[in-house]
N, C-alpha and C positions, 0 to 999 in steps of 0.2 A: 223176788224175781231176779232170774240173772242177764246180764245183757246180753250175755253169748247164746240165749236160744232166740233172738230175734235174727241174727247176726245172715243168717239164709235167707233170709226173709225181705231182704232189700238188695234191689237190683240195677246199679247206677246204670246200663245201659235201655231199661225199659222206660216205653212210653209213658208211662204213671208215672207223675212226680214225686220225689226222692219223702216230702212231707207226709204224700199220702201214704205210700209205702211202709215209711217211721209209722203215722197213726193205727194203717190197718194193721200190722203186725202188731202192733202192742194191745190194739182192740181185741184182736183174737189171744195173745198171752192171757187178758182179762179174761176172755169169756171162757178161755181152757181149766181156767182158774189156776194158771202161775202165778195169778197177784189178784188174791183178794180184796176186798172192802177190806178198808183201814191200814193195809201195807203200802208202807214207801217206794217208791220206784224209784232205781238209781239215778244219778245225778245226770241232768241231761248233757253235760257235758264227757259224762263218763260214756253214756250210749251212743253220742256221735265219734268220740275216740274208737269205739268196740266198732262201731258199723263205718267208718272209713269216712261220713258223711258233715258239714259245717253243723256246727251248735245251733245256728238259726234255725236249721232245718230241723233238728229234733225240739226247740221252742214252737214253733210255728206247728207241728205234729200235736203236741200236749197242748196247745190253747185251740186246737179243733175238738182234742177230747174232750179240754175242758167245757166247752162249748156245749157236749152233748151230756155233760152231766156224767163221766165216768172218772175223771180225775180233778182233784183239788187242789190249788194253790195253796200251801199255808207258808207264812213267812218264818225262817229258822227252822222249817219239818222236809222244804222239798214239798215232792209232787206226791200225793195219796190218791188211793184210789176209791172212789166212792160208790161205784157202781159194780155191776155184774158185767154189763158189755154181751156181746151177746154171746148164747149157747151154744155149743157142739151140737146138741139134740135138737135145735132148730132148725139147724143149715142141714144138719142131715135130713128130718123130716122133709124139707125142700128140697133136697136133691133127689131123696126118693120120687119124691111128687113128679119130679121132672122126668125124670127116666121113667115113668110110669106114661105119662103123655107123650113122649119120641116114641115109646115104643107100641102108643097107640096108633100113631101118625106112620110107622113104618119105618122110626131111624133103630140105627145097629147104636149098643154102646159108643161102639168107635167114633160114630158120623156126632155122635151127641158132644163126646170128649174136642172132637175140631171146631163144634161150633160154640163152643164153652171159650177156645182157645182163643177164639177170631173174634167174639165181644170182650174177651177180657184184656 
């Protein structure tokens, strides 16, 4: 996986803290499958260097994954990834879902995209 496609992905002036941001972007890297089950992820200090962000903050990111079971600690290996994370084909089935309900309820795409905008 490389560090530079997270590298958009993280937005120092947005309300979501900087860790969450680090974990959901690499969660979705996994789930896009940029990094497989059994590949290394680069060094967390290399992806807080690429993403402008402190080392803690990308530690603190990888011990929530580790947490949920998609990345592993191994000592002398770095961080592996053990899980899938979740699917492209999930999120999209639910957001069909969704725009299937707004526009049972009377919302336009658009009116759906600002309220996507204003919880997120």
């Amino acid at each position: 996986m490389s560090s530079t496609k997270v590298i958009n992905r993280v937005d120092p002036r947005s309300a979501v803290p900087l860790h969450e941001q680090v974990a959901a972007a690499l969660r979705r890297a996994i789930g896009d499958g940029e990094a497989g089950p059994g590949e290394r992820l680069p060094p967390a200090r290399d992806l807080a260097a690429v993403l402008g962000v402190n080392a803690n903050t990308v530690f603190r990111a990888l011990r929530a994954l580790r947490d949920e079971g998609l990345v592993e600690f191994r000592r002398g290996r770095g961080v592996t990834v053990t899980g899938q994370g979740p699917q492209r084909s999930v999120i999209v089935a639910r957001a069909r879902e969704l725009v299937l309900l707004a526009r049972r309820c009377g919302y336009q795409p658009e009116e759906l995209a600002k309220i996507i905008e204003q919880v997120g």
